[in-house]
N, C-alpha and C positions, 0 to 999 in steps of 0.2 A: 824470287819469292812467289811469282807465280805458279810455277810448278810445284810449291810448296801443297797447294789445295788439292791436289790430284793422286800427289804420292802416299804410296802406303805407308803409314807411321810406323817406327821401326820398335817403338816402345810406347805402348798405352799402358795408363794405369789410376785406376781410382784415387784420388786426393786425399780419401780419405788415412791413405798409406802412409802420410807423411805426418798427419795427426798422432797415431799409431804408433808411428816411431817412435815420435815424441816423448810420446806419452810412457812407450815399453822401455826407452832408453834412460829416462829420467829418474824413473820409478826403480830400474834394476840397478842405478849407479847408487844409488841410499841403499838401498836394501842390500846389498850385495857388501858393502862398506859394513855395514851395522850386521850379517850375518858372519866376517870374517872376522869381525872386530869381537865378537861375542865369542866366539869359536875360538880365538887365540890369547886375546889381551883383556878378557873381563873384568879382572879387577884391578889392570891400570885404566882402563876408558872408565869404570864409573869413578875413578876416585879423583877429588876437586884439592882444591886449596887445604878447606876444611873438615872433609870428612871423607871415610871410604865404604865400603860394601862392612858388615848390613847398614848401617845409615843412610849409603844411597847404593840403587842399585840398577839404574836406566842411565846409558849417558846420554849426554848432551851429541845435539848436530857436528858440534867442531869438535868434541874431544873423538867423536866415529871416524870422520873424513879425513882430519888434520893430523892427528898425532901419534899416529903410530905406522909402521909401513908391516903388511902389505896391504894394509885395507886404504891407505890414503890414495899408492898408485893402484889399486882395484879402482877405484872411486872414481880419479882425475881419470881414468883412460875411458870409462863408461861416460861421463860427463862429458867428455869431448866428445863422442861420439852421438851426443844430442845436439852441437851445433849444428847441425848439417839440416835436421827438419827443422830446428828453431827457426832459422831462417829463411825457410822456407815457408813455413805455417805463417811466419809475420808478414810475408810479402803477397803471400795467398790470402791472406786472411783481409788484406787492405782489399784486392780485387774484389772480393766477396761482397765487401762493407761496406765496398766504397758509395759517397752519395754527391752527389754535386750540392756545391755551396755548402757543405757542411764542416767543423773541421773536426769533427771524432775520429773518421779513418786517418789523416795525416797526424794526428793525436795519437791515436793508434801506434802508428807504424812507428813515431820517432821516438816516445817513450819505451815502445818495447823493445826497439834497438838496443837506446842507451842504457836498459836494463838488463837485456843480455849481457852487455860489457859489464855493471856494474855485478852480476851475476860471477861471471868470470873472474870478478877480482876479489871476492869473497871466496869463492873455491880453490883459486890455485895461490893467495896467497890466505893462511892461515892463520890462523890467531900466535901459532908457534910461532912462524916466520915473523911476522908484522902485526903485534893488536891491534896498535889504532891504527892502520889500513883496512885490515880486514873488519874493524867496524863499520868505520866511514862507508866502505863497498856494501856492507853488511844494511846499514842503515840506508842509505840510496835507493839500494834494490826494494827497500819495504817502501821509501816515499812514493818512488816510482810503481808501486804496484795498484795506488788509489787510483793515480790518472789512465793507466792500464786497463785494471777493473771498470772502471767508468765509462770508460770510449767504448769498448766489446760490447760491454751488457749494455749500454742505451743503442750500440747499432746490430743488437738481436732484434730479429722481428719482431713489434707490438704485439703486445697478449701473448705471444705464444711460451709454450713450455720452457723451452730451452734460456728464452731471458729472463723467466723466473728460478730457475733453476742456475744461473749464473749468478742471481743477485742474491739468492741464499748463500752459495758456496763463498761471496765475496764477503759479503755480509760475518758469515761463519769464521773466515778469513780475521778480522780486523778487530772482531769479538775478541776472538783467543789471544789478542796483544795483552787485552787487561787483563788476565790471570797470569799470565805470562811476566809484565813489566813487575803484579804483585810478587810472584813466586822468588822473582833473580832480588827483589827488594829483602824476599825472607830468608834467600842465600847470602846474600851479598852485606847486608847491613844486619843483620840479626842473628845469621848463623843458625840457622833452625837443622836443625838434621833431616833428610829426607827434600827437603824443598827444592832441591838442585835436582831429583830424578823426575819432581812433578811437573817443574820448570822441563826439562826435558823432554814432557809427553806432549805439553802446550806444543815446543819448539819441531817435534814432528810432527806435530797434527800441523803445524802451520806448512811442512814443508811435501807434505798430502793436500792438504788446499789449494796448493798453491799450483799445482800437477794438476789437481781433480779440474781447476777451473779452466786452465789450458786446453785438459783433455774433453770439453764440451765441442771445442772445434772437429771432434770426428764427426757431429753430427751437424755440424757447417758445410762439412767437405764431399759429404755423401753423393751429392748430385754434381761433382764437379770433375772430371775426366782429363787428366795431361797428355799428352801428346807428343814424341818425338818424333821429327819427321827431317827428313834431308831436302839439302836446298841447293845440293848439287850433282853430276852424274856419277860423279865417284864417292857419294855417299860419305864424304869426308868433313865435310860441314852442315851444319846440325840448326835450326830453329827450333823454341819451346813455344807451341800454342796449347793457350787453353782452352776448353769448350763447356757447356754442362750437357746434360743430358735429359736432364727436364724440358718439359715441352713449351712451345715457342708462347703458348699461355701464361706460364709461371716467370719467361723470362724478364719481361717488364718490373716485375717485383722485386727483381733481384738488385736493382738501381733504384727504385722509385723512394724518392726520400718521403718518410711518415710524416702521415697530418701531425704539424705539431699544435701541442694544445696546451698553451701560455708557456713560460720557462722552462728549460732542459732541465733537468736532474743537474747534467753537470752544474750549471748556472748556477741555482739554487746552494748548492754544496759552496757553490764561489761566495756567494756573497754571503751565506753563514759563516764564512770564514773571516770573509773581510769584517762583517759585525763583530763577529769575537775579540778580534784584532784591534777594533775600535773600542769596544768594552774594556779590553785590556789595558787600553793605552789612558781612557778617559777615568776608570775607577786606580790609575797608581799616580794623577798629577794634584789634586789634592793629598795625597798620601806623603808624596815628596814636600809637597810646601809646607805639609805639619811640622816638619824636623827643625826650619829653622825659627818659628815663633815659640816653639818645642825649648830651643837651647838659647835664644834672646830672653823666656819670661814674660811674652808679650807680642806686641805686632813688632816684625823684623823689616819688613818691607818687600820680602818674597812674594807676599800674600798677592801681589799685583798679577802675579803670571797665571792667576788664573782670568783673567780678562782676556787671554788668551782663546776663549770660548767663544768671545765676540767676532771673530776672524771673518764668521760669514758676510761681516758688512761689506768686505773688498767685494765680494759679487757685485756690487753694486757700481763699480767700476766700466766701464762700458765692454764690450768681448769677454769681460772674464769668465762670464759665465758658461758663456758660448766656450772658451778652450778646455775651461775644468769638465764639462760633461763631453765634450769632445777628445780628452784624453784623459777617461776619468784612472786607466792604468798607470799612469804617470804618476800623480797626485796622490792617490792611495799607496804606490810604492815607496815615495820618496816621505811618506808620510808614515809608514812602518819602520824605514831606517832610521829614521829618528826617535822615534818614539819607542820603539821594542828595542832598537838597536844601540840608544842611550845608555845599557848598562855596562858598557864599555868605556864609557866616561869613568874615570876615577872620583874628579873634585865634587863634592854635594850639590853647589850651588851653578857647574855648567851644566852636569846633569839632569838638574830640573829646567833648566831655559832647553836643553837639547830639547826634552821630554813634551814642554808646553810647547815646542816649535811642532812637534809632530802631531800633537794633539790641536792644534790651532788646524792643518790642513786638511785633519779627519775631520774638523767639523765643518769643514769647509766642503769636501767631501761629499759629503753624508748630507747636505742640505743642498747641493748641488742633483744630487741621485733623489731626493725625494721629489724635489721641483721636476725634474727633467721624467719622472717615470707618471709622475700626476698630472700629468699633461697631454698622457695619451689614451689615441682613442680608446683603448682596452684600459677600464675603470680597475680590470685586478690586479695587473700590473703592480700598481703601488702599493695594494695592500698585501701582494705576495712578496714585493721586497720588505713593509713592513715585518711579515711572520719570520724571517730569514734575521730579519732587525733582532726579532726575539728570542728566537733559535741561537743565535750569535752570544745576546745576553746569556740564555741559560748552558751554553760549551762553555762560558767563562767561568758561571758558576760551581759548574761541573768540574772542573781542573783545580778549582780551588776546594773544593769537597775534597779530591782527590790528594789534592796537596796542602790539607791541613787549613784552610782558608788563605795560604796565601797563592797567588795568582805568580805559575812559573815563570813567568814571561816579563813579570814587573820590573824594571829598572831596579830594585831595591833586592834585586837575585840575581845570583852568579853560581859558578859551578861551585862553589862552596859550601854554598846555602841551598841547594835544591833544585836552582835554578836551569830551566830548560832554551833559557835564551835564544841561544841558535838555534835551534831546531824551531822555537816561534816566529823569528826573524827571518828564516829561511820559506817557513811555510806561507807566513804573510808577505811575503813579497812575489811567491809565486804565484798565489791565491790573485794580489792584486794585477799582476801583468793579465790574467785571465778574466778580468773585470769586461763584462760585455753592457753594454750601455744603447739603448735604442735611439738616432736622433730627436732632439727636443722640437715637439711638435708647437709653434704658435698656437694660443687660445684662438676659437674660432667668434664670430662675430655672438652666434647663441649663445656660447661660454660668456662673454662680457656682459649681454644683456641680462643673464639672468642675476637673483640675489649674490655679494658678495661677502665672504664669510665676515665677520666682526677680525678685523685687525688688534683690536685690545684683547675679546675673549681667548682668540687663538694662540696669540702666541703667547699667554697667560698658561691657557690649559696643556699645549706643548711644552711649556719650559717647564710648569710643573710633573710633567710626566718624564722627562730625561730625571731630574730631580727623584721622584717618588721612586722610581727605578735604582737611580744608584743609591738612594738610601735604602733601601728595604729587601731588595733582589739579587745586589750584585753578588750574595752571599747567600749559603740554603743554612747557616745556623743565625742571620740574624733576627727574623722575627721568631723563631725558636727563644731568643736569649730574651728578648721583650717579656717571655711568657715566664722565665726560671724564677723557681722561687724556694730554691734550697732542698734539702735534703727532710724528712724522703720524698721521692720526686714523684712529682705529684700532677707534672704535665709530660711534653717530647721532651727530648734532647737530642743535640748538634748529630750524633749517631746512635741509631739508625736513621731518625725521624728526619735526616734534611732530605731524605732522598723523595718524602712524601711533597716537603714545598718545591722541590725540581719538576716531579710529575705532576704537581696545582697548575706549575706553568705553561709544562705542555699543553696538557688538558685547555686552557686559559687560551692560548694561540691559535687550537684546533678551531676552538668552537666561536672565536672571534671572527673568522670567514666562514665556517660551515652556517652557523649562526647568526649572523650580521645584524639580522634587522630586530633585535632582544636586545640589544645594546642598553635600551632606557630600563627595562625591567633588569639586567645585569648591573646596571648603576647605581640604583637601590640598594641591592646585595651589598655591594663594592663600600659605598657609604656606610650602612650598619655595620658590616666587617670592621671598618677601620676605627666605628665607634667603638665595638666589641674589642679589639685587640690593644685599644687604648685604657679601654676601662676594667678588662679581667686579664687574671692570668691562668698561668695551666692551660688544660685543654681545652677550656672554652674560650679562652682570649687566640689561642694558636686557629683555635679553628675559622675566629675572625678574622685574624690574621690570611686564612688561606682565602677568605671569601676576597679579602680585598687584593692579595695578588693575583690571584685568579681576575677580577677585575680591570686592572691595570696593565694586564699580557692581551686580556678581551680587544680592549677600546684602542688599542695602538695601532692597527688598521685604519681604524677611522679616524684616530687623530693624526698618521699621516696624510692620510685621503684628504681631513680638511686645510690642516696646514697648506701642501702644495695647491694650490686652487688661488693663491694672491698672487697677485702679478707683481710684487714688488719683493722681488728672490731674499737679496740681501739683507733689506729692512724687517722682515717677518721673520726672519732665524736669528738677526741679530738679537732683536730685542727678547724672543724668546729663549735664549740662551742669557741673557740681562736676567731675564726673570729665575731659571735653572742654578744660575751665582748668589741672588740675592736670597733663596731658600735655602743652599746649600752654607751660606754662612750665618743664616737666623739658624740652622740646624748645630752647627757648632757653637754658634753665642749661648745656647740653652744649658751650655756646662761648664763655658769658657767665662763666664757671664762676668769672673772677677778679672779677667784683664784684655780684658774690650773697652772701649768705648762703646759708653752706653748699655753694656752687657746686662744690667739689672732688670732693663724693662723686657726683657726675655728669659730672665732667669727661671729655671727650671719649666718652662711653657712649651714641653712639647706638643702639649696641645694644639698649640695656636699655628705650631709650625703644621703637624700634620692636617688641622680642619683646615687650616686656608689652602694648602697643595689639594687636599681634596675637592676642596670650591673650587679651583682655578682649572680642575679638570671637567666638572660638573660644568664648568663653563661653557666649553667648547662643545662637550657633548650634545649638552641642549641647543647650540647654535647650529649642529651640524646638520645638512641635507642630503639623505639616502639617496643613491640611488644602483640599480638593478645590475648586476655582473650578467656573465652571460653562463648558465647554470653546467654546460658539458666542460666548459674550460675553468669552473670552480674546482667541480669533480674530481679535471684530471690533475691541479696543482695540488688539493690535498691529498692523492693518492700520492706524489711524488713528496707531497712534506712528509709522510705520515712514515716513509720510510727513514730521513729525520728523528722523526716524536718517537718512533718505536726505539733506533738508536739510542738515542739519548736518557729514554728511560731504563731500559736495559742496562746502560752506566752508570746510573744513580743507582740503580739496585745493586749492581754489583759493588762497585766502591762500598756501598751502606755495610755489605755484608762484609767485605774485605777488612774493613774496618774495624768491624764490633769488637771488642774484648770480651774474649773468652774466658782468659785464666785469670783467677783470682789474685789479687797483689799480693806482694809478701813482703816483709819488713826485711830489713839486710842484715840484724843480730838481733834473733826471738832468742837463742841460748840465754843471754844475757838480759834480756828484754829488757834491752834499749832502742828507745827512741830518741834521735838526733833530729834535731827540728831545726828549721834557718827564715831568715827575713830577707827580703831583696826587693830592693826598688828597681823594678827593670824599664824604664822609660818607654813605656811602649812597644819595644822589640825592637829599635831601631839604635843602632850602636852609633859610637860617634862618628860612621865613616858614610850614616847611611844607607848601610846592610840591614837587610832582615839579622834578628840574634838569636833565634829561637832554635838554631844546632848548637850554640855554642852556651845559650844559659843550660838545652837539655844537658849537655858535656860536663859542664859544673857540678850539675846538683847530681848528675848521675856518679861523679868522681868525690863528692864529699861524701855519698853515700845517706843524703837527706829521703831520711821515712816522713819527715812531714815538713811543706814549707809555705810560706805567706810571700804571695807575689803582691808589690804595691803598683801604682801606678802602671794597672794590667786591662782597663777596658778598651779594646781597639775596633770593637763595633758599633763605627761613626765613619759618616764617610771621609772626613780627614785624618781616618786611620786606617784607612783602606777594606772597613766592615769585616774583621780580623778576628779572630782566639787565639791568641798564646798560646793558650791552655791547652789545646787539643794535642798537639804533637807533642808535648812533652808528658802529658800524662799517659797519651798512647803508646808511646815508648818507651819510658820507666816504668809503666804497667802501675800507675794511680788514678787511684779516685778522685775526683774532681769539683771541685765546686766555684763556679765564678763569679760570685757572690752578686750584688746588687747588679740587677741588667740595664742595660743602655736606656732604658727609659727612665733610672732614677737618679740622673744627672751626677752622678759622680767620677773621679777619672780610674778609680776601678780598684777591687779586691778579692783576689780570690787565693783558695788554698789546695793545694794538692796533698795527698794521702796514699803513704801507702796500707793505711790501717781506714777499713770501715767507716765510714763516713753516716753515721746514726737519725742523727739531728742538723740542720745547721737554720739558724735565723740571720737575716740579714736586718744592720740597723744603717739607718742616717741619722748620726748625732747633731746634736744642737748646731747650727750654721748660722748665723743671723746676717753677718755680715761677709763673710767670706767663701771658698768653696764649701762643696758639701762633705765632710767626712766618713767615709763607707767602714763600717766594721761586721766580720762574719763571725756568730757566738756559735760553735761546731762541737758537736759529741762526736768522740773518735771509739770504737772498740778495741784497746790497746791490749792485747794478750787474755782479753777477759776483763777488761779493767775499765772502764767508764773514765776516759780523761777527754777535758773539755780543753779548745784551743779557740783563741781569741785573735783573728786578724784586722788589724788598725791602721789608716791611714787618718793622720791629724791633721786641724788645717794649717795655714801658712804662717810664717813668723811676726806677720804683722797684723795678724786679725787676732788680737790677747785676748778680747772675751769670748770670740768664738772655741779659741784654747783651752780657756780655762772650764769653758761649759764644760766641751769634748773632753776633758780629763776626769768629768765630776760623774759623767756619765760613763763612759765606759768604768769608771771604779763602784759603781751600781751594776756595773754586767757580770766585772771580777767579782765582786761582793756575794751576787746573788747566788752562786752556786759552790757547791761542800766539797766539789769533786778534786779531786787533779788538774791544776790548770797550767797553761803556757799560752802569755800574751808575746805575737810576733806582730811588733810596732815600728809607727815612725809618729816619733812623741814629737819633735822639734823644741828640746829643751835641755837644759844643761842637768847634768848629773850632781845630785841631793840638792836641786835647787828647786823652786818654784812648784809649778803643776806635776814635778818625777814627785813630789812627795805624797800627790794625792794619789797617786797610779801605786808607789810603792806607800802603803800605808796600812793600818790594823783595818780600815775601811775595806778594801780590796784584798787584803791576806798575801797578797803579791811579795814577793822576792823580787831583787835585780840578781841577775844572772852574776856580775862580776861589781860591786857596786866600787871597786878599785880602779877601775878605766876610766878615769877622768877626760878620755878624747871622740867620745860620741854627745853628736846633734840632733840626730834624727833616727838612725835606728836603733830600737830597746827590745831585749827578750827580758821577758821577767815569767816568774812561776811558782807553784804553793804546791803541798803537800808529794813531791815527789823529788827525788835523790839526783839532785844534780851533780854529774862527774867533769864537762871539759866544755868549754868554750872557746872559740875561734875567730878572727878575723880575716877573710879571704879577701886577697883585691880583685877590684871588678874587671882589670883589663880593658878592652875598649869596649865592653859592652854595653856599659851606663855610665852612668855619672855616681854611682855608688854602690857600694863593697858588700858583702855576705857576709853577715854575721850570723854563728851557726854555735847550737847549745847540745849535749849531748845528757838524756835523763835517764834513771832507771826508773819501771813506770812500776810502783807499791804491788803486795802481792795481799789480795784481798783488805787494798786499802791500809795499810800498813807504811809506815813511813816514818821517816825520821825528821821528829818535829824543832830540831836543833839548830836545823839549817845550816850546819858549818859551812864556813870559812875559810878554815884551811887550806891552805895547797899543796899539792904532791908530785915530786916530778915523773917524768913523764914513764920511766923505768919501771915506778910500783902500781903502773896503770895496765890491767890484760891487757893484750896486744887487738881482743875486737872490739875492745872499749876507746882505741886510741883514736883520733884524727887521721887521715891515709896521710904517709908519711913524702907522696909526692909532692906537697907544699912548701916543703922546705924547699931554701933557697931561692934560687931562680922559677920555682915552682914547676908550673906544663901550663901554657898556650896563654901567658902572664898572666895567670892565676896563683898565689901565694901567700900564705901567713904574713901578714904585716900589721903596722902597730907595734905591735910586741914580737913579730918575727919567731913566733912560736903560741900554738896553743898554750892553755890553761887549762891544770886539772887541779879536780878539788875530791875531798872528800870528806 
């Protein structure tokens, strides 16, 4: 080896050559596939499952590379021929990186290995050959490209071009997933024409990103010089050294690891994740315990598992504390397998102990990480794992925007239902192995002597702030639904508008550290807001609404900062999670109020619930003691959040947009102009298995072919419904108007009506309740063809509260009464047919019709109707969705008020009925997905 330094190298060559390759190899094995594949097979590569040229006319990445020859072996022989610098840039690229004590270059190097291989396995096996391989490999190489992205651009040089210029292109990178995830959703489930070549353009711009970001290592490699030189006389064996060529000034730099100033980027990203993960797990375990007091009528006794929340008391245990922040990767892992990974459980009832097992250790977690980061001498520490706390919250929020309000990841999803499960399970657990924790510093003798916070105020104003969070936040439409008040709309709604309370919260968390010491004049705000969003609606309650989450994302900082400051770990989260259970169940008793214990002295008082959560924050606030961060290491963590808030806002806007409804709805027979209208009680969306049901109600109503239908028991914006709408997914893809009638703050368990005819008018009432729950009815003008018909949706109270019955019958027959038009009541009366209170609903009072007054086998739901031609009525069974069946009316809606005032009676079979006037005829028998005419095992037509 000695004579290695002496001898003339037999081959030099700039480094930059191998970038180069790279970069020409990679770029001409696409190109080169997609210019032969255009040139010979054009209109088999763009044509899909669904549609061909002109409908679409780009193909996709795999139908270029994969499916036709010659362009697949063009493709596969050029792609192999980018192994060769691949790994050579990886191992180069470590040298370059490298820093002592750090672990982004070994980060580095061993994800971009195993994404090479994952690389590899995506290319030469093809969707032809193997789909679910070639996803698997497919989806891999995308995981693997975050921790990639990451390590490179945080070990680009500080400030300089190049690492801004990385974190654009990755940036750019990870952007184009969401039009991309939307586009394959507008091929894939909806069948759009065209959407597969847009999806297309996404799918090569990502695979230009992907190159482009690689190809920044040419200007890595510029100053770095190879060398082959022989290491023996015959020249027959060879050493590779490397050198640079920069001068002996610049070389110190090239090792010297950067000042760091507070938490990495990576970090930061880690423990946004791990928050998510925790938001995710902690807003689906009261969700799960609603089902079973849900199908008891009452308290079941599940209701225990949320004491499960208490868990932090074991810190109190001697060492425990000391091992949980000592391996806090462990504990958050094994606390994501249970909790995300629960939806693997079949039975309702181990699912939820799985679910509360994993939620019990994130709180244990999570209160372990706050003590142990507030304990050191860098005061921002904790409140930058706070902002990440928040961040965490609003990715969850986000995902549920995206997925309709419900949260992919919840135990109550499966691949069935939407659910993204694995891919949650999979990210949370790798997110937790990467949990970085700084030893838990002992308080020093100053720390003790000075004031110590109040042990009642704190964990008062902490518990109420987990609290105030997951009722109000975990969701961007539910302080929206606080504010609705029917038709015409007259405040936000759920979209566009939720993507405005996502960016309150950013905003909220920015300026909670940029801001810090405003906290008391921000509390003010925060207080009036929530006076405002309690007392108006529309858009000036909404906008109370935002002062006070804006409020509550502020003061989370400091209400970490004060919490950890007690010396007594387990006792201060215990009790403050005590107090977080005992609001989140006065939050329920305010509607449940008829089958609690004690429920009355809460009854309808959400007031009382949100002004004391308020107080018990106000608490803490005013006990708290500022003190001073150090302003360059403020600086550099919200530079590094703000790449974060930018993200995230960006994905609220776009979702918002993605979302909106464009096309105007259309009724399924205007020839005819009929409207088929239906009632369903959907228990909240959870079926008897404890599955989300909101694919399988849209399935239904989309297969009867309902123009307008009355959901009952539909309000699931409460946190033991996991702060939810129904309504949004199935109106956004039956393409209806929507109205969810009374909102969460007017204690009922909910009603609302979808449309696909113009929604005019609609009032919401609460009828007479004196003793029992509250009865929600929506009094709604539809524009039926030109035609003014009003539709009346009724949920009655319980069978044993008789004068609250008989009011609620007196009154909605004053709602039917009041008006001349065309009507249809879609009810749940809870009474026997031509008995009792049906007489005052069907009566000369009311002008009302029963649909079939010959069914003597209905309790609970009634369609009844006036001045319009009714032809067929139905009984569909529920399946496992609910606990009750679709009954569905089909009318012909008067032509300039016109109609036949005879009412008949008669019935016709089903033969002298037009064929787009009939019931779909898949109900018969065994029906589709055990949904089927029953009862009578066949509609009724009349005429």
């Amino acid at each position: 080896m000695a004579n290695s330094s002496t001898a003339q190298p037999l081959l030099s060559f700039n480094a930059q050559f191998i970038a180069i390759a790279h970069t020409v190899c990679s770029l001409a094995a696409f190109l080169a596939a997609l210019g032969v594949g255009y040139w010979l097979h054009f209109y088999k590569i763009v044509q899909n499952e669904h549609y061909g040229y002109p409908d679409e006319w780009f193909p996709s990445v795999s139908a270029t590379i994969g499916d036709r020859y010659p362009e697949r072996s063009v493709f596969q022989i050029l792609i192999a021929l980018t192994s060769g610098p691949r790994f050579l840039l990886l191992f180069i690229s470590y040298i370059v990186f490298y820093r002592q004590n750090s672990i982004f270059p070994i980060l580095g190097l061993v994800t971009g290995l195993i994404r090479t291989v994952t690389c590899g396995g995506w290319v030469y096996i093809t969707s032809t050959d193997d789909h679910d391989f070639h996803d698997i490999f497919m989806i891999s190489y995308i995981v693997l490209t975050i921790p990639w992205d990451m390590a490179v651009t945080k070990l680009s040089p500080t400030g300089s071009k190049i690492r801004r210029y990385r974190k654009y292109t990755a940036f750019a990178f990870f952007f184009m997933l969401v039009p991309l995830i939307y586009l394959f959703i507008q091929h894939k489930v909806h069948k759009v024409p065209g959407a597969y070549s847009y999806y297309a353009y996404c799918e090569w711009s990502l695979i230009f990103l992907d190159i482009g970001f690689d190809a920044w290592s040419i200007c890595d490699f510029k100053d770095l010089t190879i060398e082959i030189v022989s290491t023996s006389k015959d020249a027959t064996m060879f050493s590779t050294s490397f050198k640079t060529s920069t001068t002996s000034a610049k070389e110190p730099k090239l090792h010297a690891k950067p000042t760091q100033q507070g938490a990495s980027l990576f970090q930061l990203t880690v423990d946004v994740i791990n928050a998510f993960i925790f938001w995710s797990m902690y807003s689906s375990l009261f969700l799960l315990i609603w089902y079973f007091p849900l199908w008891h009528m009452g308290i079941s006794g599940y209701e225990t598992a949320c004491l499960t929340l208490l868990s932090p008391i074991l810190l109190s245990i001697p060492g425990t504390s000391k091992l949980v922040a000592t391996y806090p990767q462990i504990v958050k892992a094994v606390s994501c397998l249970l909790g995300v990974g629960s939806y693997l459980v079949a039975d309702p009832a181990s699912r939820l102990l799985t679910t509360a097992a994993g939620i019990g250790l994130a709180t244990i977690s999570l209160s372990c990480d706050i003590w142990t980061l507030g304990n050191q001498k860098d005061t921002l520490a904790i409140k930058t794992y706070a902002a990440t706390f928040v961040l965490g919250l609003i990715l969850s929020a986000i995902a549920k925007f995206a997925f309709w309000t419900n949260n992919p990841i919840w135990p109550i999803m499966n691949k069935d239902t939407g659910g993204w499960n694995l891919t949650g399970l999979i990210v949370g657990v790798v997110s937790a192995l990467f949990t970085k924790l700084p030893n838990a510093a002992p308080l020093s003798e100053k720390d003790i002597k000075t004031k110590k916070p109040s042990f009642v105020l704190t964990a008062m104003g902490f518990g109420s702030l987990i609290y105030s969070m997951s009722a109000m936040l975990t969701d961007s439409s539910t302080i929206i639904l606080w504010n609705w008040e029917g038709y015409p709309i007259r405040g936000p709604i759920p979209v566009p508008h939720g993507a405005i309370t996502l960016i309150t919260m950013c905003a909220g968390i920015f300026f909670g550290l940029y801001k810090n010491n405003s906290y008391k004049k921000v509390t003010y705000a925060g207080v009036l807001g929530a006076i405002v969003l309690y007392a108006f609606n529309g858009w000036l309650g909404y906008i109370g609404g935002m002062a006070y989450a804006f409020w509550l994302c502020y003061i989370t900082p400091l209400c970490f900062h004060h919490i950890s400051k007690h010396t007594s770990l387990g006792a201060i989260f215990c009790v403050s999670f005590l107090f977080t259970v005992i609001l989140s169940l006065m939050h329920v008793w305010v509607v449940a109020y008829a089958f609690v214990p004690g429920g009355p002295l809460l009854r309808e008082r959400s007031d009382i619930v949100l002004g004391l959560s308020v107080l018990m924050i106000v608490g803490l606030v005013y006990d708290y003691q500022p003190l001073e961060v150090n302003g360059k290491q403020l600086h550099s963590v919200l530079r590094k959040l703000a790449n974060h808030l930018v993200l995230l806002t960006l994905l609220s806007c776009w979702i918002a947009f993605a979302r909106s409804q464009f096309e105007k709805p259309k009724p399924y027979h205007p020839k005819s102009r009929l409207m088929t209208a239906g009632i369903w009680t959907i228990h909240f969306g959870l079926d008897n298995d404890m599955w989300a049901s909101e694919h399988r109600m849209r399935d239904l109503i989309k297969d009867l072919e309902l123009d307008v239908v009355g959901l009952l028991e539909s309000d699931t914006q409460r946190i033991i419904m996991g702060n939810r709408d129904l309504t949004q997914r199935i109106a956004e893809e039956l393409e209806m108007y929507v109205d969810f009638g009374p909102g969460p703050n007017k204690h009922t368990w909910g009603a609302a009506l979808l449309s696909k005819f113009p929604i005019l008018n609609s009032t919401h009432h609460l009828l007479p309740s004196p003793v029992g729950e509250l009865a929600p009815a929506i009094h709604a003008t539809l524009d039926c063809y030109g035609e003014l018909v009003d539709v009346v949706v009724f949920h009655s109270g319980q069978e044993e509260d008789v004068e609250d019955r008989r009011l609620q019958s007196l009154a909605v027959a004053d709602i039917m009464g009041s008006s001349e038009r065309p009507m249809v009541l879609l009810s749940y009366l809870v009474t026997d047919p031509l008995k009792g209170n049906y007489n005052t609903y069907v009566s000369e009072k009311s002008g009302m019709y029963d649909i079939d007054p010959t069914d003597d086998d209905r309790w609970c739901e009634y369609i009844l109707y006036k001045k319009m031609k009714r032809t067929g009525y139905a009984r569909i069974s529920r399946g496992t969705i609910t606990d009750t069946e679709v009954q569905a009316g089909k009318f012909v809606i008067p032509v300039n008020g016109h109609y036949d005032e005879t009412y008949s009676q008669k019935r016709i079979d089903e033969k002298d009925v037009p064929p787009d006037m009939r019931f779909p005829s898949i109900f018969y028998g065994d029906g589709v997905r055990e949904h089927r005419f029953h009862v009578f095992d066949e509609p009724r037509y009349f005429t």
